[in-house]
FIPAZA-582323 format. One record per residue (C-alpha): residue number from 1; chain; residue in one letter; x, y, z. Coordinates in nm, 4 decimals, decimal comma. Example, Ala and Ser with C-alpha at 12.3 -4.5 7.8 and 13.67 -1.06 7.14 Angstrom:
<tordos>
 resi chain resn        x        y        z
    1     A    a   1,2300  -0,4500   0,7800
    2     A    s   1,3670  -0,1060   0,7140
</tordos>
This chain:
<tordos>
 resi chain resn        x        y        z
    1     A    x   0,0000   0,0000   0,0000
    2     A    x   0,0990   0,3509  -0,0882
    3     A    x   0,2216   0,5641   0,2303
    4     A    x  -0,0680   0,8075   0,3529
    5     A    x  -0,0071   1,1466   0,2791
    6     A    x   0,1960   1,3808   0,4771
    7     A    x  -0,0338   1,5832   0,7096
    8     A    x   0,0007   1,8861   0,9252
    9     A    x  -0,1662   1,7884   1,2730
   10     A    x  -0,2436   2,0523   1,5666
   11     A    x  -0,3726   1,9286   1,9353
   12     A    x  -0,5137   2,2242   2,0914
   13     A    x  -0,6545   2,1762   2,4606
   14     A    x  -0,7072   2,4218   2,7272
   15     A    x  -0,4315   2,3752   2,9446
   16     A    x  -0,5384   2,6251   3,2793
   17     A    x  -0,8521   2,8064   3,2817
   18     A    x  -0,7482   3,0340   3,5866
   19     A    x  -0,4603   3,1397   3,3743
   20     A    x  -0,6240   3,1649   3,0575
   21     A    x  -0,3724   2,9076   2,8733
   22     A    x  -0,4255   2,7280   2,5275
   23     A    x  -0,1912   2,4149   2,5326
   24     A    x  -0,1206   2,3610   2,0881
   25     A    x   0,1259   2,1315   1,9701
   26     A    x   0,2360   2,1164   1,6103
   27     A    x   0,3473   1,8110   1,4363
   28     A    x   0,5295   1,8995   1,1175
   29     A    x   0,5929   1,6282   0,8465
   30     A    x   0,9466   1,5062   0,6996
   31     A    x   1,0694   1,7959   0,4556
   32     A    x   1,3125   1,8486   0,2208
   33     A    x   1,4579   2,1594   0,3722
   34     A    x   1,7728   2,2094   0,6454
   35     A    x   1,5574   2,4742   0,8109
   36     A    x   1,1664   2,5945   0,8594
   37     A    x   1,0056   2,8797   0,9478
   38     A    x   0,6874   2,8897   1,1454
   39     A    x   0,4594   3,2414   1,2016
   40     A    x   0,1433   3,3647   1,3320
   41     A    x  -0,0599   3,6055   1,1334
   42     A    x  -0,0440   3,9478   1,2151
   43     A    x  -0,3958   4,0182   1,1424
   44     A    x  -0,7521   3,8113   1,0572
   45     A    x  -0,9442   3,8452   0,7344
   46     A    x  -1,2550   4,0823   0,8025
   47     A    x  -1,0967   4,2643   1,0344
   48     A    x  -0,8254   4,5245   0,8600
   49     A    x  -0,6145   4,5844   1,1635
   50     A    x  -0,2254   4,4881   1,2952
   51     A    x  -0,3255   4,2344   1,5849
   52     A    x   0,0067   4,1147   1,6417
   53     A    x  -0,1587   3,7771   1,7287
   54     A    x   0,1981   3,6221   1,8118
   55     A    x   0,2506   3,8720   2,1183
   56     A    x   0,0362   3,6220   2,2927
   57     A    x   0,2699   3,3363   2,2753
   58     A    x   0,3942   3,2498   2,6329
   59     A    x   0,6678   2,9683   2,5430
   60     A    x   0,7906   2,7798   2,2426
   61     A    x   0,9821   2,4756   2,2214
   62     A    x   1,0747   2,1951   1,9735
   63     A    x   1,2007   1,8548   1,9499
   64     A    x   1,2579   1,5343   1,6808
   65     A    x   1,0468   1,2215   1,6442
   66     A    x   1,3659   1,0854   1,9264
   67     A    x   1,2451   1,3722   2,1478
   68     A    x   1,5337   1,5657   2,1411
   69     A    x   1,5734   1,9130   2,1438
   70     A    x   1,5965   2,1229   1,8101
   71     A    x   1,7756   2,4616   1,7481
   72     A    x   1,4661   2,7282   1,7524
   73     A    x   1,5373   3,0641   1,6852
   74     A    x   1,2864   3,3774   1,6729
   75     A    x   1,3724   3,6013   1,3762
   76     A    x   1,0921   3,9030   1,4746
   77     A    x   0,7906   3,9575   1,6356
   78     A    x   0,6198   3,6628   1,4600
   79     A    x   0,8495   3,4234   1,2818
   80     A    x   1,0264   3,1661   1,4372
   81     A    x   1,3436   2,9754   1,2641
   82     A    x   1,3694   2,6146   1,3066
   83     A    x   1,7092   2,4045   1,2488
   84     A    x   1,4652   2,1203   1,0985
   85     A    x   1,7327   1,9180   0,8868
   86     A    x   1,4573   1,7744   0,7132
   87     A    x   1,2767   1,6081   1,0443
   88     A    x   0,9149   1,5485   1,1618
   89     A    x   0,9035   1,7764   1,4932
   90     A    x   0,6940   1,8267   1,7425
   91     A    x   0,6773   2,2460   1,7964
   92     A    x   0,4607   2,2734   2,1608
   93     A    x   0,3906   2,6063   2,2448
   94     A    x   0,1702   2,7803   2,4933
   95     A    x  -0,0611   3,0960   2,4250
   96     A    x  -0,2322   3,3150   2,6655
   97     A    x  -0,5883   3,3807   2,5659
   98     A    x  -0,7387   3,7254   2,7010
   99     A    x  -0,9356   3,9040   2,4309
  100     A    x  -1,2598   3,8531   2,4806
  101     A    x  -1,3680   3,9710   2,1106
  102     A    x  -1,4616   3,7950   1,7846
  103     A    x  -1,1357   3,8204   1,6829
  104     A    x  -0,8817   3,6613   1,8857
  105     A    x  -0,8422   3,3763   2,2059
  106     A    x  -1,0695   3,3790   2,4874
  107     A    x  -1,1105   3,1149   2,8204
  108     A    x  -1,3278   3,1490   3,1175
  109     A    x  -1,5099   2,9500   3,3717
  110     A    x  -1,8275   2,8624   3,0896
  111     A    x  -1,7095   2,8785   2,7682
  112     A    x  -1,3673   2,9218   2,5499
  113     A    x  -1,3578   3,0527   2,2535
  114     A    x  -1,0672   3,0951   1,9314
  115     A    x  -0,9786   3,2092   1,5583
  116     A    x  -0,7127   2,9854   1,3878
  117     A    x  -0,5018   3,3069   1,3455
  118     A    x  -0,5032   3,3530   1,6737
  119     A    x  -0,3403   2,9512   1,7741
  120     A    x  -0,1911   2,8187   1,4959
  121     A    x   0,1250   2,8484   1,3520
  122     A    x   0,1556   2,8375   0,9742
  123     A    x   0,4239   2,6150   0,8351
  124     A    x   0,6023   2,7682   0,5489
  125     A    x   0,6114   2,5914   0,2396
  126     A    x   0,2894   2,3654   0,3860
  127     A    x   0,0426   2,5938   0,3562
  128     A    x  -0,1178   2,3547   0,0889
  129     A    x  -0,0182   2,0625   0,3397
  130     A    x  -0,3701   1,9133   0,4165
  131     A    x  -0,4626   1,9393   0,8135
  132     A    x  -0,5850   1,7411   1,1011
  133     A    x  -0,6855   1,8986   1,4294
  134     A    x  -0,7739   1,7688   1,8136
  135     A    x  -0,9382   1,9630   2,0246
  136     A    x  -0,9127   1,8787   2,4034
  137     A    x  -1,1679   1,9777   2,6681
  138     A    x  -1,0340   2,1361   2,9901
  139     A    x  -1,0004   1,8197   3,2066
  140     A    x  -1,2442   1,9358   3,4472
  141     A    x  -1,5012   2,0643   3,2145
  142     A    x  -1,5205   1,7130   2,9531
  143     A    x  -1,9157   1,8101   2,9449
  144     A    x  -1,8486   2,0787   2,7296
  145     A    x  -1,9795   2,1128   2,4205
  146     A    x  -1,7234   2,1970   2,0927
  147     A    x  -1,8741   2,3951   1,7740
  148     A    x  -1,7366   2,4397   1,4266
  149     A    x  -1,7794   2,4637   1,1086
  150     A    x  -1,4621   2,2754   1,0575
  151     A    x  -1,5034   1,8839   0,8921
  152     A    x  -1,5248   1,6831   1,1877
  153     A    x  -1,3376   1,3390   1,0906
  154     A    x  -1,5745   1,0661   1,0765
  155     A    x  -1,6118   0,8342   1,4304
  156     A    x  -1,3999   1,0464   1,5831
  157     A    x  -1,4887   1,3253   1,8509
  158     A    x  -1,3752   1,6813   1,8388
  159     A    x  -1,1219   1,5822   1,5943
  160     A    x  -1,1199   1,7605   1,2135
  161     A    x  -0,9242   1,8451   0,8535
  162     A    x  -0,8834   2,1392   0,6974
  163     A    x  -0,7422   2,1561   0,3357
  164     A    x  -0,4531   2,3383   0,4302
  165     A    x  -0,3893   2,6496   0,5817
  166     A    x  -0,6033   2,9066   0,4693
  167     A    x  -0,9146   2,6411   0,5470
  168     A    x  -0,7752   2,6159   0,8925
  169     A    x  -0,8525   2,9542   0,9536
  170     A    x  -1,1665   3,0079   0,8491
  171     A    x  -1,3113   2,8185   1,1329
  172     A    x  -1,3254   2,9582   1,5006
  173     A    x  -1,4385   2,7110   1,7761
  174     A    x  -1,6501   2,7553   2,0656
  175     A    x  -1,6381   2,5155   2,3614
  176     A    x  -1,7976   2,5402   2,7176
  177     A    x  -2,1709   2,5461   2,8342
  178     A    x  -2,3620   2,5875   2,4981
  179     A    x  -2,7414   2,6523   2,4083
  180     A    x  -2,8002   2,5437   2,0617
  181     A    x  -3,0557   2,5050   1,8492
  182     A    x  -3,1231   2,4270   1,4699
  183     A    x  -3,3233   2,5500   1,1604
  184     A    x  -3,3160   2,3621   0,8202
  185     A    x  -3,3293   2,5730   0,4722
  186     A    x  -3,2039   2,4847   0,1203
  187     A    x  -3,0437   2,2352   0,2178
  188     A    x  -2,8261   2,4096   0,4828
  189     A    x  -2,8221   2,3199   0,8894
  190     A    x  -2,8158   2,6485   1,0605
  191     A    x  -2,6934   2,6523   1,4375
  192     A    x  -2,7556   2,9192   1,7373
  193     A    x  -2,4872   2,8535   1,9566
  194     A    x  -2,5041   3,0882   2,2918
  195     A    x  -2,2164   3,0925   2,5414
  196     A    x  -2,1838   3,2879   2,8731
  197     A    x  -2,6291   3,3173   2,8933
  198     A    x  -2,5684   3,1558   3,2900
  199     A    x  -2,9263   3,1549   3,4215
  200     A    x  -3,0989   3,4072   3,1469
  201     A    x  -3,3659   3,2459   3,0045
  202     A    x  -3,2962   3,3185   2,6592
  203     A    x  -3,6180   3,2178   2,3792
  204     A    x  -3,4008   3,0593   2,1151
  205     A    x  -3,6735   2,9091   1,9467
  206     A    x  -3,7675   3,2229   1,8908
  207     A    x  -3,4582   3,3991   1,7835
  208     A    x  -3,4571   3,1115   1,5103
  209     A    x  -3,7611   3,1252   1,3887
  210     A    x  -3,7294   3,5241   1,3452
  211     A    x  -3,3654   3,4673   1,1891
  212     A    x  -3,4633   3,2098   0,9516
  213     A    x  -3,6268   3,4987   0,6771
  214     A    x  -3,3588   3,6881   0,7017
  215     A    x  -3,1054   3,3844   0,5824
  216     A    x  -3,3932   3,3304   0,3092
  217     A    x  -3,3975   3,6655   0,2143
  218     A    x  -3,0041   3,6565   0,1499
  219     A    x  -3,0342   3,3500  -0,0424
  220     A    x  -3,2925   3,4693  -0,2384
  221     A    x  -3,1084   3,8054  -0,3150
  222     A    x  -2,8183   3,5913  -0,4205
  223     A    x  -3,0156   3,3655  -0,6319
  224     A    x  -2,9116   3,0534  -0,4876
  225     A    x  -2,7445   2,8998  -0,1222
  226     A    x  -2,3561   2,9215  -0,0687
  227     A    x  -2,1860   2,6117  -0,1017
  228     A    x  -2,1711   2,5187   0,2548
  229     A    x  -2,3799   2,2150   0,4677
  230     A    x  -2,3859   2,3495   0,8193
  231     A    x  -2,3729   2,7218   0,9285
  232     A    x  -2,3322   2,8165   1,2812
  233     A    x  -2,3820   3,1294   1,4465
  234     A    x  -2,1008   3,1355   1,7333
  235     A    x  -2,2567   3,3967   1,9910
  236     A    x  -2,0755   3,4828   2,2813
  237     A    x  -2,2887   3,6709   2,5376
  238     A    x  -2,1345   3,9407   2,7293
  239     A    x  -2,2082   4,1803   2,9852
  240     A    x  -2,1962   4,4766   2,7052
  241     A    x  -1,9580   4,3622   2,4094
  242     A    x  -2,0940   4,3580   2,0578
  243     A    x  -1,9666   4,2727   1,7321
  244     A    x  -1,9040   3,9878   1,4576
  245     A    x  -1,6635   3,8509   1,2255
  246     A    x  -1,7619   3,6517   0,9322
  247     A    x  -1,6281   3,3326   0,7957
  248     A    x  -1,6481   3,1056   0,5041
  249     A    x  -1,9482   2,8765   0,6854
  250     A    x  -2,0310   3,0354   0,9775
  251     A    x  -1,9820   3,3445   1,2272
  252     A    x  -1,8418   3,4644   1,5378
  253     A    x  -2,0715   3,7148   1,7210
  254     A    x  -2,0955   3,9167   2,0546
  255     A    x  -2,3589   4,0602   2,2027
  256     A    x  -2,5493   4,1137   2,5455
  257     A    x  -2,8027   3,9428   2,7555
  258     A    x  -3,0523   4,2585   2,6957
  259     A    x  -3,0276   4,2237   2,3329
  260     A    x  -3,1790   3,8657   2,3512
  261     A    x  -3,5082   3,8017   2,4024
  262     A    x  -3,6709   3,5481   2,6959
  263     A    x  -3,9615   3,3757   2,7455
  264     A    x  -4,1477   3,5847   2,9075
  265     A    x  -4,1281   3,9235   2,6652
  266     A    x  -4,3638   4,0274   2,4825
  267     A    x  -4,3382   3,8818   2,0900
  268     A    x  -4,2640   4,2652   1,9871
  269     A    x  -3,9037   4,3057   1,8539
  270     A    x  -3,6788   4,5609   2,0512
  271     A    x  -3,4611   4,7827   1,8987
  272     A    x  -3,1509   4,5863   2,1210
  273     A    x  -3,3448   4,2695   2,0000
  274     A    x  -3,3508   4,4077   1,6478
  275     A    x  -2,9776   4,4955   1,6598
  276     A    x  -2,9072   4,1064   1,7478
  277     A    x  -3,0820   3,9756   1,4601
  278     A    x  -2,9217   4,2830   1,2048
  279     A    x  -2,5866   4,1695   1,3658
  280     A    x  -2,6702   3,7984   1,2269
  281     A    x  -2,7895   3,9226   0,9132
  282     A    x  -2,4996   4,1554   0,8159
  283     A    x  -2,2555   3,8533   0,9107
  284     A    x  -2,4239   3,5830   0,7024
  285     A    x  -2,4732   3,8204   0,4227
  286     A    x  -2,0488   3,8467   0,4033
  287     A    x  -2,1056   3,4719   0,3706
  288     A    x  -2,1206   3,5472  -0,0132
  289     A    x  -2,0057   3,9402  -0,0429
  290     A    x  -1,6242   3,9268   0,0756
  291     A    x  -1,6003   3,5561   0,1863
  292     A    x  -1,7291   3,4519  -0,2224
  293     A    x  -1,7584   3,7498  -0,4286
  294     A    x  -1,4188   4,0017  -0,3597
  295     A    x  -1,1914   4,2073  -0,5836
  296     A    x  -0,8092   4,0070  -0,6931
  297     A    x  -0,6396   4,1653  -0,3755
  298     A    x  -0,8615   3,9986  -0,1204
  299     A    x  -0,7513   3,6712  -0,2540
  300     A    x  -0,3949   3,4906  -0,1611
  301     A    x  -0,3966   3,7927   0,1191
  302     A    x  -0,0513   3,8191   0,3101
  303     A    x  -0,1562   3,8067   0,6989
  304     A    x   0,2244   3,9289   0,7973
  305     A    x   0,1894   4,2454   0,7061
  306     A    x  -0,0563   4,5591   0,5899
  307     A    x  -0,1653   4,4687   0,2924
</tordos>
């Protein structure tokens, strides 16, 4: 039998909660090169700003398939320069997650929450590399529930692939103590995913029945449903953030408690309700306008630098 392909595998797993730590470790495939250079972006698609994601790296170490220790060396702010000899290596690294925004890493007591940019290192040369990723439950929370949009490898559990790189990224994940609920249309499995509600009583029956003709409506404008099977709406409730951040197949949002509705309002929509449901529609409308349809320079984008 043929060997299986190379692959570019990442276990991510909350390693403290108290101190806000993500745990990743990298295994890179046998290469044809004396060194490597690994990198986090310096900024996400869909939002135009220098993040300097890699600031947030705590420690970085690497070793051979014999577990010994490999030559690392950190050229700037955000590259790193491995003395590979050709090697499969293990690259474990630790990154403190703080930003509690649609756009970064986030842990807390009930739910954690991340962007690829923000966790994985990109491999050069393997961006096309296909990938594999495990995602590990805080050891005293394995209850939790894990959403993504990401391919989740058949009869496996919170383990997925990614073709390559730029896939990766376009899929955050939300873990911790979810409220979900789905709506069917064309085809497509849409999710509400709520994080940090506690004890509010949030009607999410509601908020997907009164979302559903909005997705309609963009699918109608568009003449036909993006390419996609499953769409989640990643919402992380606050006590007054707000925001969202679209992505190929779903979208990371942010609002707070009083812009949800409960059971026991009235069935007239708020203007803080209203905002909610605008905030869902704006992001899944970027689900074909700038995630599909996009001038040349939005494609192939550089993440190290302004662009």
């Amino acid at each position: 039998m043929p060997n299986a392909s190379p692959t570019v595998h990442y276990d991510i797993h909350v390693k403290s909660i108290h101190q806000r730590l993500f745990a990743i470790s990298l295994s890179v495939p046998a290469h044809d090169s004396n060194t490597i250079n690994v990198r986090l972006p310096a900024w996400i698609p869909g939002s135009y700003m220098i993040r300097d994601f890699a600031k947030h790296i705590v420690s970085l170490s690497v070793r051979d398939s014999n577990a010994q220790g490999v030559n690392v060396t950190q050229v700037d702010k955000q590259n790193w320069q491995i003395d590979s000899q050709g090697r499969a290596l293990e690259i474990n690294y630790t990154i403190y997650a703080n930003d509690l925004s649609v756009r970064s890493a986030y842990i807390d007591e009930s739910f954690c929450f991340f962007n690829g940019t923000s966790v994985f290192l990109a491999v050069d040369g393997m961006e096309l590399t296909p990938v594999t990723v495990n995602v590990g439950l805080p050891s005293t929370q394995q209850h939790w529930l894990v959403k993504t949009s990401m391919s989740e490898i058949a009869g496996t559990q919170h383990q997925y692939s990614a073709n390559g790189y730029a896939d990766l990224i376009e899929h955050p994940v939300l873990m911790g103590e979810l409220l979900c609920q789905t709506f069917e249309m064309e085809k497509i499995t849409f999710e509400m995913v709520f994080a940090g509600l506690g004890s509010y009583p949030v009607d999410i029956n509601r908020v997907c029945q009164d979302l559903a003709p909005l997705c309609q409506h963009h699918i109608d404008f568009f003449g036909s449903a993006p390419d996609i099977d499953y769409y989640p709406f990643l919402t992380m409730v606050t006590q007054n953030g707000y925001g969202g951040l679209e992505h190929d197949s779903s979208t990371a949002l942010m609002c707070s408690k009083d812009m949800l509705p409960h059971h026991n309002t009235s069935t007239a929509i708020s203007d803080d309700y209203q905002d909610f449901l605008s905030l869902c529609s704006h992001e899944f409308f970027h689900t074909w306008l700038v995630k599909r349809i996009k001038p040349d320079v939005f494609y192939n984008l550089s993440l190290q630098q302004e662009v």
